[in-house]
C-alpha positions as CSV (number, residue, x, y, z in Angstrom):
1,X,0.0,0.0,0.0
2,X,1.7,3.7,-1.3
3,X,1.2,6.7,1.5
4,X,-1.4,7.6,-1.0
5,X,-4.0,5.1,-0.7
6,X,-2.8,4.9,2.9
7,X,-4.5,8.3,3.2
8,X,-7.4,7.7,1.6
9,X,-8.5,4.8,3.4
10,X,-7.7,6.9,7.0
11,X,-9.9,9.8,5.2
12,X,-12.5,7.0,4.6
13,X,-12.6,5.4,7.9
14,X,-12.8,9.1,9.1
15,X,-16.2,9.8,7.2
16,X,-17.6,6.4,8.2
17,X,-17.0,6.8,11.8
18,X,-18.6,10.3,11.3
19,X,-21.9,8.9,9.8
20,X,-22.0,6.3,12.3
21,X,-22.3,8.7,14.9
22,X,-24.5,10.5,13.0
23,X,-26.9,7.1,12.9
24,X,-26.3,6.5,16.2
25,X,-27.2,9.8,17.2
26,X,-30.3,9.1,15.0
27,X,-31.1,6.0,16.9
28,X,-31.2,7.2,20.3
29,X,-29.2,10.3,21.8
30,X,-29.7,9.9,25.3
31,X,-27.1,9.0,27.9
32,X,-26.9,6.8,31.0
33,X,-25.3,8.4,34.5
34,X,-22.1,7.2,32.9
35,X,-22.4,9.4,29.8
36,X,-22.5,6.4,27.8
37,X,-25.6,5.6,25.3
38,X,-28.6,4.5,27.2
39,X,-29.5,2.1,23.8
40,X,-27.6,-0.8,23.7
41,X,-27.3,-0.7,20.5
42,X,-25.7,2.7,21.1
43,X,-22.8,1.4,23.1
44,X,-21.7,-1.4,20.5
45,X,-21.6,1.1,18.2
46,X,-19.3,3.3,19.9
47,X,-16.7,0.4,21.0
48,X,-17.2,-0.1,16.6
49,X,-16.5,3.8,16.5
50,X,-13.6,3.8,19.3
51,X,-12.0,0.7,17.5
52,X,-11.9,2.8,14.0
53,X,-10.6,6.2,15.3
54,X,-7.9,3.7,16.8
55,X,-7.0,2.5,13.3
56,X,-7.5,5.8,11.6
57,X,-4.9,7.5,14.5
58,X,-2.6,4.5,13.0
59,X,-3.0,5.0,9.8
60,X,-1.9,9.1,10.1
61,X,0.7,8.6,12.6
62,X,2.7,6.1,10.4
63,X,2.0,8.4,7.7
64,X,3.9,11.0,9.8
65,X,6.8,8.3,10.1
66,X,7.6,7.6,6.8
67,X,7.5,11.0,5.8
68,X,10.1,11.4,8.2
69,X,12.0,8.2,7.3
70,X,11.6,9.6,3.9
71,X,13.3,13.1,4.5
72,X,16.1,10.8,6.2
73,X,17.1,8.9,2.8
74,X,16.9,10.8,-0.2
75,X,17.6,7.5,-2.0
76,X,14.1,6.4,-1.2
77,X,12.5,9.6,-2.1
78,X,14.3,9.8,-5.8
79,X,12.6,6.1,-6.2
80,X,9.7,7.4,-5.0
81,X,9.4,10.4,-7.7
82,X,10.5,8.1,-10.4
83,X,8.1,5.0,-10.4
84,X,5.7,4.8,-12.7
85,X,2.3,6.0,-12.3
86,X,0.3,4.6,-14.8
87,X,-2.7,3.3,-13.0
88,X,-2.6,4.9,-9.8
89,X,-5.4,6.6,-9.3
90,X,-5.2,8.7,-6.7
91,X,-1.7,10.8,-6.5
92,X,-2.3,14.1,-3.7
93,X,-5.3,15.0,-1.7
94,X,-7.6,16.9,-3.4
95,X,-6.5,20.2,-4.7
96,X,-8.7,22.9,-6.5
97,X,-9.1,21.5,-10.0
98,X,-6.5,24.2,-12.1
99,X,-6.1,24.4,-16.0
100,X,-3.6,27.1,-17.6
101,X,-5.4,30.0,-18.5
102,X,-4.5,29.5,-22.5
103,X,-7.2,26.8,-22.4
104,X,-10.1,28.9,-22.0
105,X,-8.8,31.0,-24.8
106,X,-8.6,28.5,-27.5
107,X,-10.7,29.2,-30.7
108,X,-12.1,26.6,-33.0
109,X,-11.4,26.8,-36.1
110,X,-13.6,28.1,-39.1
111,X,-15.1,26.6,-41.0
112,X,-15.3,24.4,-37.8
113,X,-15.9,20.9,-38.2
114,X,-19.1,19.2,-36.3
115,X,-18.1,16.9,-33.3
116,X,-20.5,14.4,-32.1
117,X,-20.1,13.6,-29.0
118,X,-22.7,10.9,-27.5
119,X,-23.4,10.5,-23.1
120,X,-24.5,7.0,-21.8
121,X,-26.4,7.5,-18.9
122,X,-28.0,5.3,-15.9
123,X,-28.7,6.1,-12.4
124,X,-25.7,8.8,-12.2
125,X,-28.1,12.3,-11.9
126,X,-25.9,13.4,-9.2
127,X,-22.6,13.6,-11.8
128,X,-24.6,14.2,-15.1
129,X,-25.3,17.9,-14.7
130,X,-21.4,18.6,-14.5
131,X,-20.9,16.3,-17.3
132,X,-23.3,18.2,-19.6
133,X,-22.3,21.5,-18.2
134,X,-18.2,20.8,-19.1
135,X,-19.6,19.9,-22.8
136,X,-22.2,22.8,-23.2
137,X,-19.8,25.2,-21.7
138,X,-17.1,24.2,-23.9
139,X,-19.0,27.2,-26.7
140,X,-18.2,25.4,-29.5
141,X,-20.1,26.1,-32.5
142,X,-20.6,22.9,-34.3
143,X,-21.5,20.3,-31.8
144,X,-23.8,17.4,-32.0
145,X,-24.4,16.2,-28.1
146,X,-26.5,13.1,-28.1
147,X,-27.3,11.8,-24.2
148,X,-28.5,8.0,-24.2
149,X,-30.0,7.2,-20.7
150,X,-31.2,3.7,-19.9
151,X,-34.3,4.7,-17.9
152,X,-33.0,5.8,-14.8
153,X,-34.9,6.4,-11.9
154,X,-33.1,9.3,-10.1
155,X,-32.9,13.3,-10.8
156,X,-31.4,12.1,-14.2
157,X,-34.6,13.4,-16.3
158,X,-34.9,16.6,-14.7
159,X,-31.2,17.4,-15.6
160,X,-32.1,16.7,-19.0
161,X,-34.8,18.4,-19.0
162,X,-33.3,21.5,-17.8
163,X,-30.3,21.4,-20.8
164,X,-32.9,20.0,-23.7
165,X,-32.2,22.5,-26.0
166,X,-28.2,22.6,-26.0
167,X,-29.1,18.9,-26.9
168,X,-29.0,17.3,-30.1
169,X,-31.5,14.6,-28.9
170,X,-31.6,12.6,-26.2
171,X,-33.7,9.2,-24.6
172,X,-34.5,7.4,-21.5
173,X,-35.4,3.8,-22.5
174,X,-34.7,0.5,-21.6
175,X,-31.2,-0.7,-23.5
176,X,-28.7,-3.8,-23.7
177,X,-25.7,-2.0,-21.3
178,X,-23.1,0.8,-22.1
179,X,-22.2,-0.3,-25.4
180,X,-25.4,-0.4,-26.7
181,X,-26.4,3.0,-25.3
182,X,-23.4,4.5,-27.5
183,X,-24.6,2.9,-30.3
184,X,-28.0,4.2,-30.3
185,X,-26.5,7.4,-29.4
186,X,-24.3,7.8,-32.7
187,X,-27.5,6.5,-34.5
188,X,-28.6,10.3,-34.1
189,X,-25.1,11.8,-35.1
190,X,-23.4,12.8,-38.6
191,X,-20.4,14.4,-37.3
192,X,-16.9,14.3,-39.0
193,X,-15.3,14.0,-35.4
194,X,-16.5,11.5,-32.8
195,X,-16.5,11.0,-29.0
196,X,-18.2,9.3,-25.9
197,X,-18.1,11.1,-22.8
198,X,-19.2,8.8,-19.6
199,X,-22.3,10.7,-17.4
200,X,-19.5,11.1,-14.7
201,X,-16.7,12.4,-16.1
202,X,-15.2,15.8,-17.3
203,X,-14.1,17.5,-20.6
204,X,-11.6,20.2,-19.8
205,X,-12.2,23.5,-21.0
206,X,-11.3,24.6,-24.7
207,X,-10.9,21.0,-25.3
208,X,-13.4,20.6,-28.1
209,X,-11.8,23.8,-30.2
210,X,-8.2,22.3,-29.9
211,X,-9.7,19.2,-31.0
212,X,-10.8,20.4,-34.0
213,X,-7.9,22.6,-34.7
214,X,-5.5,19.7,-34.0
215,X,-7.4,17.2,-36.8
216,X,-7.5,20.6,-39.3
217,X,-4.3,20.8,-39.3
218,X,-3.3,16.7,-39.2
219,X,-5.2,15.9,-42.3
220,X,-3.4,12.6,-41.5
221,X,-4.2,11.6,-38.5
222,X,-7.5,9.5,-37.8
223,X,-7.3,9.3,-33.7
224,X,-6.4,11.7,-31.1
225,X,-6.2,11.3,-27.3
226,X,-4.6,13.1,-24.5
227,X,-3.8,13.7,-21.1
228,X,-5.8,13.4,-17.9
229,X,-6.5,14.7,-15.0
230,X,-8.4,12.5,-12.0
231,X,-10.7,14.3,-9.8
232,X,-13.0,12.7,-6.7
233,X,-16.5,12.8,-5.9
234,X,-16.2,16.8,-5.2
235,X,-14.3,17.8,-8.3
236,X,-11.6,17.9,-6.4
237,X,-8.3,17.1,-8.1
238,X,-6.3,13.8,-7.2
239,X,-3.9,13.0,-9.7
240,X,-2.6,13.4,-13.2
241,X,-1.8,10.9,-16.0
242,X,0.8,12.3,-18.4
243,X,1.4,9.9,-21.3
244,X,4.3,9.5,-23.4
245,X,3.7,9.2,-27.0
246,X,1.9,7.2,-28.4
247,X,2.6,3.0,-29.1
248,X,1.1,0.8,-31.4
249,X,2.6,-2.3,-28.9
250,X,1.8,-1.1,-25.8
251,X,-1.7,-0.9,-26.7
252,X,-2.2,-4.1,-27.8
253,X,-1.1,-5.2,-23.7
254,X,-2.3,-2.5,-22.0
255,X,-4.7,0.1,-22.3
256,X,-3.5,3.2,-20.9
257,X,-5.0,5.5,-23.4
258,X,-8.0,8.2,-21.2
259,X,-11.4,7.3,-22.8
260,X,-12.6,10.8,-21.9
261,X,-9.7,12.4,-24.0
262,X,-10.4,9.8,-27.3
263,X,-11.3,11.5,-30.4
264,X,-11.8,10.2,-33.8
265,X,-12.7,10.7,-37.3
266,X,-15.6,9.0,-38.9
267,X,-14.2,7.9,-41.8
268,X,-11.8,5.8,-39.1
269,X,-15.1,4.5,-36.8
270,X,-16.6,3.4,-40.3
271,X,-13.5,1.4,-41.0
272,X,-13.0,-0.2,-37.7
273,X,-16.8,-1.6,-38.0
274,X,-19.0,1.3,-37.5
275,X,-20.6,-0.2,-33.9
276,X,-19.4,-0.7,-30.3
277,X,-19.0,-4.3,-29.4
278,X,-22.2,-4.3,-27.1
279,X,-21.6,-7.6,-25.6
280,X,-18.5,-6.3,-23.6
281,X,-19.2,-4.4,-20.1
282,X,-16.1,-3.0,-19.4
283,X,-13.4,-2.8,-22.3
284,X,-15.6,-1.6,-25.1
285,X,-12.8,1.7,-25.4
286,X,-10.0,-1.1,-25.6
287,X,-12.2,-2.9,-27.8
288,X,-12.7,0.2,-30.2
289,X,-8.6,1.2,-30.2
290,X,-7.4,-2.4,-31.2
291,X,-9.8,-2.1,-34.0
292,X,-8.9,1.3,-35.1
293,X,-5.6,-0.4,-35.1
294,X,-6.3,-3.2,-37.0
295,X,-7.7,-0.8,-39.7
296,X,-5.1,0.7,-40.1
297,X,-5.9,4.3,-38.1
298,X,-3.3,6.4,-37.2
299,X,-3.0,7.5,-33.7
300,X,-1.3,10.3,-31.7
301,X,-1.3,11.4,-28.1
302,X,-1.5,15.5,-28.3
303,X,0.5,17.2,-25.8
304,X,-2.5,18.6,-23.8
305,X,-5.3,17.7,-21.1
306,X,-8.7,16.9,-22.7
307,X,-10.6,15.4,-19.7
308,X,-11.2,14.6,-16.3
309,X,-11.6,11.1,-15.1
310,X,-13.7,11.0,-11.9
311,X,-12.5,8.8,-8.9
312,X,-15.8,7.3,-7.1
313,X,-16.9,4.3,-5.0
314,X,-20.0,3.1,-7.8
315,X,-17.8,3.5,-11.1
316,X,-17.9,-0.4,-12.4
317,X,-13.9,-0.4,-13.6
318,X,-13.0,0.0,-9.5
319,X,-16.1,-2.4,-8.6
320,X,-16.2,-5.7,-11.3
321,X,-12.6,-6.0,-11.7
322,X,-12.8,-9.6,-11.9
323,X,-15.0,-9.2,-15.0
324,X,-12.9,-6.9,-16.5
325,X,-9.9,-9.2,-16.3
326,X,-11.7,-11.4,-18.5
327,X,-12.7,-9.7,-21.3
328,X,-8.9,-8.0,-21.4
329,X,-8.0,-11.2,-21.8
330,X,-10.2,-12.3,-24.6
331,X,-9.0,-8.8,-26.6
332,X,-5.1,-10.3,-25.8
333,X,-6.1,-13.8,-27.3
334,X,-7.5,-11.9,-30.3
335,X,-4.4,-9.8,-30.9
336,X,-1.8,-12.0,-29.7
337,X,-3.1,-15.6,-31.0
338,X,-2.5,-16.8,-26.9
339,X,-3.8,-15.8,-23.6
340,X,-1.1,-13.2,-22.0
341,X,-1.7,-13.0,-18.1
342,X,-1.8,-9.4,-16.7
343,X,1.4,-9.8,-14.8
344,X,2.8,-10.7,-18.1
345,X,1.7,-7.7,-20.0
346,X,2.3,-5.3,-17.3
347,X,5.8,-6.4,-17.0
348,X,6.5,-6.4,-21.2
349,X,4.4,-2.7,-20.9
350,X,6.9,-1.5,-18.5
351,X,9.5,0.2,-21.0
352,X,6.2,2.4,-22.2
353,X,5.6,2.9,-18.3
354,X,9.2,3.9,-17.5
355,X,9.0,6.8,-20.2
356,X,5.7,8.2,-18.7
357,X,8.1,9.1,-15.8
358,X,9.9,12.0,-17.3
359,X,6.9,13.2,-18.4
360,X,5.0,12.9,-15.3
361,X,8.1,14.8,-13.7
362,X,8.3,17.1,-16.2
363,X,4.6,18.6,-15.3
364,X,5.2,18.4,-11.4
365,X,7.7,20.8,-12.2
366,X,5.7,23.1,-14.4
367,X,2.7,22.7,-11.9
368,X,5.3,24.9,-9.1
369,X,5.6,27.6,-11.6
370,X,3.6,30.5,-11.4
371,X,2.0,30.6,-14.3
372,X,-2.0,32.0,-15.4
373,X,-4.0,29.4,-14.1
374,X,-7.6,29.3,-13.1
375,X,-10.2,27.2,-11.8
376,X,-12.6,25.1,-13.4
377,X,-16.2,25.6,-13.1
378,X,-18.0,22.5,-12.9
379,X,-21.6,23.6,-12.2
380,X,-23.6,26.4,-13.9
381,X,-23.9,30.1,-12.2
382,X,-26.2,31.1,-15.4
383,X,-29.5,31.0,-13.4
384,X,-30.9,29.6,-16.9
385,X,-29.5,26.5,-16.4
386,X,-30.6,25.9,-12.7
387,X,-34.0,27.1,-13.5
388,X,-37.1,24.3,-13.0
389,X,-37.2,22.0,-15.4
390,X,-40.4,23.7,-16.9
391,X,-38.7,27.4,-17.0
392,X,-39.5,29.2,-20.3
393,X,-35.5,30.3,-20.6
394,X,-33.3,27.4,-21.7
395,X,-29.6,28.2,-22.7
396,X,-28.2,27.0,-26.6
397,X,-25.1,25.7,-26.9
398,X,-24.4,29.3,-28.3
399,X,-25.2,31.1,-25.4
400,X,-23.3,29.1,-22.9
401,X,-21.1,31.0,-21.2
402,X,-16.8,30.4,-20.7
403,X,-16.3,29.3,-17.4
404,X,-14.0,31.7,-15.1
């Protein structure tokens, strides 16, 4: 376990013992002469909330020690900055989420080209609005935004309600899983340049225009991806993932690329089959890049933060790892003609992993610089937007505002 997830899981026990006071509070608040709760059930849950503050007081103190051990051997410390973080999620407490101040500024370019970009949806209301809102807010002015929900029964509608006309189109009906919900999506899209953005994560701002600037001016290239940045539950951000350029290998062991960065042409998604594979759950992106691959697409990594990848206890990649195992496996056995083990393609990946270090150094650095940055807005101000569902005054894509 790295001090980082050592952290988190003392931050965690932290905010469960906090809510099981809160229940027990809920449950019963007197006390006995002994200022202990008069419910019994009250008192077992204390010794439970006694034995966790125990642990979390662990947890930070040994923190504090290896800090200090750290300080005490540089040699540690330098092998510390230069592993690989490639699948580490969570890299810092969260920080205000930052992006240079040239990234607002970006212009598309004209004519601009029309980007399609389609959201599955299901049961995620609580995340959808900043999803929709980091798209909308984006300004640009050729945009198809298809959202493909599969009947969900929270706040989800009313969101959807509410941004309806920055929309292209969007559903709520009943649907075969993720895959398929992207494919019914881009059955309502004709634009040159395609996405999928999942209902819980982020485009960065002035993503779109660079986007469409970068393909303009790369007549040759069919795919573009790029860096991400992780953020939690709050928006708050945890990590970066800067990636070295770009490797036909690697992918075919790994797959490293951020699906919330992934671009491509048509004419590419046309030759690679035209669909996602709807019977996979968890590796349809994977899926999607070997057969851009195999088609002969060519792909870059662009020097340049897209997305936003958010870090939360319900996304399926962190809960049905087991499954996901399985069907990487299956895309190996395709590629490869044998099954290659994880351990195995982690360890023949490493070379690629060992040059995302530099990289990943190189923007720590920059990051202690002062240079124009400013925040990212992740929820409307434009009262518009937070009107009721049935206000008369809905925003356009057009209207939407640049966020400060």
């Amino acid at each position: 376990m790295n001090s980082h997830q050592q952290r988190y899981i003392a931050e965690e026990l932290g905010a469960y013992r906090e809510r099981l006071e809160a229940a027990r509070n809920d449950l019963d608040p007197s006390l006995d002469e002994e200022g202990q709760p008069a419910h019994p059930i009250g008192r077992r849950m204390v010794e439970v909330e006694g034995r966790m503050l125990e642990i979390e007081h662990y947890l930070v103190d040994d923190l504090k020690a290896v800090k200090r051990r750290e300080r005490l051997h540089p040699i540690r410390r330098i092998k510390e900055l230069t592993r690989p973080r490639l699948g580490i999620l969570r890299h810092h407490p969260p920080v205000p989420l930052l992006v240079p101040t040239r990234y607002v500024t970006t212009e598309a370019p004209s004519p601009a080209p029309t980007i399609s970009i389609v959201t599955p949806s299901f049961e995620q209301g609580h995340y959808l609005e900043r999803t929709l809102y980091s798209v909308v807010n984006q300004n640009y002015p050729a945009l198809e935004y298809v959202v493909q929900d599969g009947e969900s029964t929270d706040d989800t509608i009313d969101v959807l309600r509410r941004y309806e006309s920055s929309l292209s189109h969007w559903a709520s009906e009943s649907d075969e899983g993720q895959g398929d919900a992207i494919n019914r999506g881009f059955a309502h899209t004709s634009g040159e340049i395609m996405a999928y953005l999942n209902s819980d994560d982020l485009l960065l701002p002035g993503s779109l225009a660079y986007v469409a600037r970068y393909f303009a001016s790369h007549p040759d290239v069919d795919v573009i991806y790029g860096n991400r940045m992780m953020i939690d539950e709050n928006d708050g951000h945890i990590g970066s993932q800067v990636l070295p350029r770009h490797d036909d290998h690697e992918l075919t062991l790994l797959d490293f690329v951020p699906q919330e960065t992934l671009f491509w042409r048509r004419s590419a998604w046309d030759a690679a089959g035209g669909k996602i594979d709807a019977g996979l759950r968890f590796a349809i992106d994977w899926d999607l890049l070997l057969r851009l691959r195999e088609s002969g697409a060519k792909m870059v990594r662009v020097p340049r933060f897209l997305g936003a990848f958010r870090v939360h206890d319900e996304q399926k990649t962190a809960t049905w790892w087991d499954h996901c195992l399985v069907e990487c496996d299956q895309l190996r056995r395709r590629v490869h003609g044998r099954a290659i083990s994880h351990d195995e393609a982690v360890a023949r990946a490493m070379p690629y992993m060992r040059r995302q270090v530099p990289h990943h150094l190189w923007y720590r650095l920059k990051m202690r610089l002062p240079l124009p940055r400013q925040p990212v807005r992740t929820l409307p101000l434009e009262p518009w937007f937070r009107a009721s569902p049935d206000g008369e005054r809905r925003v356009t894509a057009g209207q939407a505002s640049t966020g400060s």
